[in-house]
C-alpha positions in Angstrom: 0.0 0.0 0.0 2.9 2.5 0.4 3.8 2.8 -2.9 0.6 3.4 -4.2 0.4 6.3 -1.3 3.5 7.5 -2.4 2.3 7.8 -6.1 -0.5 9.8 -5.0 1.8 11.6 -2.4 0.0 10.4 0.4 1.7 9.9 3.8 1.4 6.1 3.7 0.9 6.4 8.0 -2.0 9.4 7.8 -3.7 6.8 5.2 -3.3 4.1 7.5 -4.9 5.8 10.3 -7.7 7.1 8.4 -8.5 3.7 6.8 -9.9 1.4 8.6 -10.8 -2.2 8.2 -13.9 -2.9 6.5 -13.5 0.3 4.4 -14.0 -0.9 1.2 -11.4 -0.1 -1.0 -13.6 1.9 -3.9 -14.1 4.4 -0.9 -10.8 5.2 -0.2 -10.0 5.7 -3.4 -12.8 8.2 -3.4 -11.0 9.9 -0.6 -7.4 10.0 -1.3 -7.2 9.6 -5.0 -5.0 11.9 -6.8 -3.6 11.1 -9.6 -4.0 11.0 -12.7 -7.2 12.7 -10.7 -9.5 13.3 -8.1 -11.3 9.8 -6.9 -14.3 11.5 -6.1 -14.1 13.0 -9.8 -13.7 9.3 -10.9 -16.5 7.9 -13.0 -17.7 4.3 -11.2 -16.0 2.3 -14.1 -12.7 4.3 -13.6 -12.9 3.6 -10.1 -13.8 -0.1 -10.4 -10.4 0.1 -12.9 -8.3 1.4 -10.1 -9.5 -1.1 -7.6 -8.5 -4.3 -9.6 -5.5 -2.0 -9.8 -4.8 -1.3 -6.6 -6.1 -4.7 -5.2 -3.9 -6.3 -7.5 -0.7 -4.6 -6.3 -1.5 -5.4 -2.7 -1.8 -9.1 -3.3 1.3 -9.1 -5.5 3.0 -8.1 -2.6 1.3 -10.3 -0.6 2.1 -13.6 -2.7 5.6 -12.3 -2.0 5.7 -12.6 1.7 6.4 -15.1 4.3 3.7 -15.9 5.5 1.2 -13.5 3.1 -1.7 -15.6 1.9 -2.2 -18.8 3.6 -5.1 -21.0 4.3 -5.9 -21.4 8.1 -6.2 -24.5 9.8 -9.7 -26.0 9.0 -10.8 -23.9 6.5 -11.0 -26.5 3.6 -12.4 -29.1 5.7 -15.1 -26.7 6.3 -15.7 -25.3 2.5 -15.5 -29.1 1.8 -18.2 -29.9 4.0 -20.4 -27.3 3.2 -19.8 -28.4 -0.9 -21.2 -32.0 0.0 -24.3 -30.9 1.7 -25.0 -28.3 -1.5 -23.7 -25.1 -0.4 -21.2 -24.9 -3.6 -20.0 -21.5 -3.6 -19.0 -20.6 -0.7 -15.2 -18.3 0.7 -14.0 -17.0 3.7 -11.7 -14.1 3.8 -9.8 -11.6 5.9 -9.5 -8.6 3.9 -10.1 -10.6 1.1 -9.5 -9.3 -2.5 -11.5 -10.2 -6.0 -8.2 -10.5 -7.9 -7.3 -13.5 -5.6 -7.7 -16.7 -6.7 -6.4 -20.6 -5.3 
């Protein structure tokens, strides 16, 4: 997320203390957009661009990590059983983004 603050010369710690979890990620772009303009001048389908964008990057860098994006104990033995008894699309997520597929 810093260097997406940094190319929209954004103190990466004032945007982490104004965003919070559960901010969805089309809002703060609304916010601190600024280049190549405004986010709230944005039309929706620029702004929907820019979240792939942005969502992207951050799970880039999270693949990258130790540790980044894992699966936690017992989650696929609970998707699994929620498959055989006909619940067939189911997630669960932390933070999750769209661009992030298994």
């Amino acid at each position: 997320m810093s260097l997406w603050c940094t190319s929209q010369s954004i103190d990466p710690r004032q945007f982490a203390m104004e965003a919070q979890h559960g901010t969805r990620t089309i809002d703060l772009l609304k916010k601190f957009q600024r280049v190549p303009k405004e986010g709230s001048e944005m039309s929706e389908e620029e702004l929907e661009r820019e979240v792939e964008r942005l969502e992207g990057m951050v799970v880039d860098v999270a693949r990258g990590m130790e540790g980044g994006i894992r699966v936690l104990p017992g989650v696929e033995e609970f998707l699994k059983g929620l498959r055989e008894v006909g619940f067939e699309n189911w997630g669960i997520v932390t933070s999750g983004a769209s661009s992030f597929e298994t």
